[in-house]
C-alpha positions in Angstrom: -1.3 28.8 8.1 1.7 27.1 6.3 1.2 24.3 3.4 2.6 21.3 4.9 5.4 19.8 3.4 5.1 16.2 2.3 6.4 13.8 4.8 5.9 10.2 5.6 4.5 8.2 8.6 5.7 4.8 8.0 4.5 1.9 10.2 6.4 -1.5 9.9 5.7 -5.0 11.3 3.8 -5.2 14.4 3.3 -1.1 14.8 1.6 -1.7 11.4 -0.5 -4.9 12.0 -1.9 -3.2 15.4 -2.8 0.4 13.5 -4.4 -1.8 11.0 -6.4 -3.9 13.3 -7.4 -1.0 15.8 -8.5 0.7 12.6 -11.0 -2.3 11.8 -12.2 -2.5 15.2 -13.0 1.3 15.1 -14.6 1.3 12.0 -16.5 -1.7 13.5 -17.2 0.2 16.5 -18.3 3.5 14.7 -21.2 1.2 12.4 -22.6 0.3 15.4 -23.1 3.9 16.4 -20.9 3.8 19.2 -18.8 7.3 19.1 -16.7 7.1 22.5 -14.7 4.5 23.4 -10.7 3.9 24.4 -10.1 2.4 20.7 -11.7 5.5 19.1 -9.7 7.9 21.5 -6.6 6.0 20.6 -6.7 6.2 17.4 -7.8 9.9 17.2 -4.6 10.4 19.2 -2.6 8.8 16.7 -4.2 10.5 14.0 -3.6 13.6 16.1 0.2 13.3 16.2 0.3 13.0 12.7 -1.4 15.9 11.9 0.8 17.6 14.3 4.0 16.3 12.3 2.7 17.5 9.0 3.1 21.2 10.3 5.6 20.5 12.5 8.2 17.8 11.5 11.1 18.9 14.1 8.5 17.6 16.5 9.7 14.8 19.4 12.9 13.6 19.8 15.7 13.5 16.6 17.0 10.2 16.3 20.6 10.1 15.7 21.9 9.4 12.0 23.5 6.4 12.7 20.4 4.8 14.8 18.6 5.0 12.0 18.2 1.5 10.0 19.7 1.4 6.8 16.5 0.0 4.6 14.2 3.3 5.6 15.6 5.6 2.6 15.0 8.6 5.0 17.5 12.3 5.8 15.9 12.2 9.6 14.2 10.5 11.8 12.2 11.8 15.0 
């Protein structure tokens, strides 16, 4: 299996609040023993996609070079 490179996942603004809080609320969920529930599976898919993109980072669709916001200090975008 190949060594993944090292990428980034960055979340800004409200994609970031909403990880963070769906986080919480799993974390909440999972102390209370519950292990099945649309916030878990949501987040596992997340998780998922990431994973996916460390050994795969052509994965999804390219963003073109001049779409890509100025501030993000990044070569591509997908």
């Amino acid at each position: 299996m190949k060594t993944p490179k090292a990428i980034r996942v960055i979340l800004k603004d409200q994609a970031k609040e909403a990880y963070e809080m769906l986080y919480k609320v799993v974390d909440e969920q999972k102390s209370k023993g519950r292990t099945n529930s649309e916030e878990i599976q949501l987040l596992k898919s997340i998780n998922k996609k990431v994973e996916i993109l460390r050994y795969n980072q052509a994965y999804g669709q390219g963003i073109a070079k001049e779409q890509i916001p100025k501030g993000l200090d990044v070569n591509n975008l997908f």
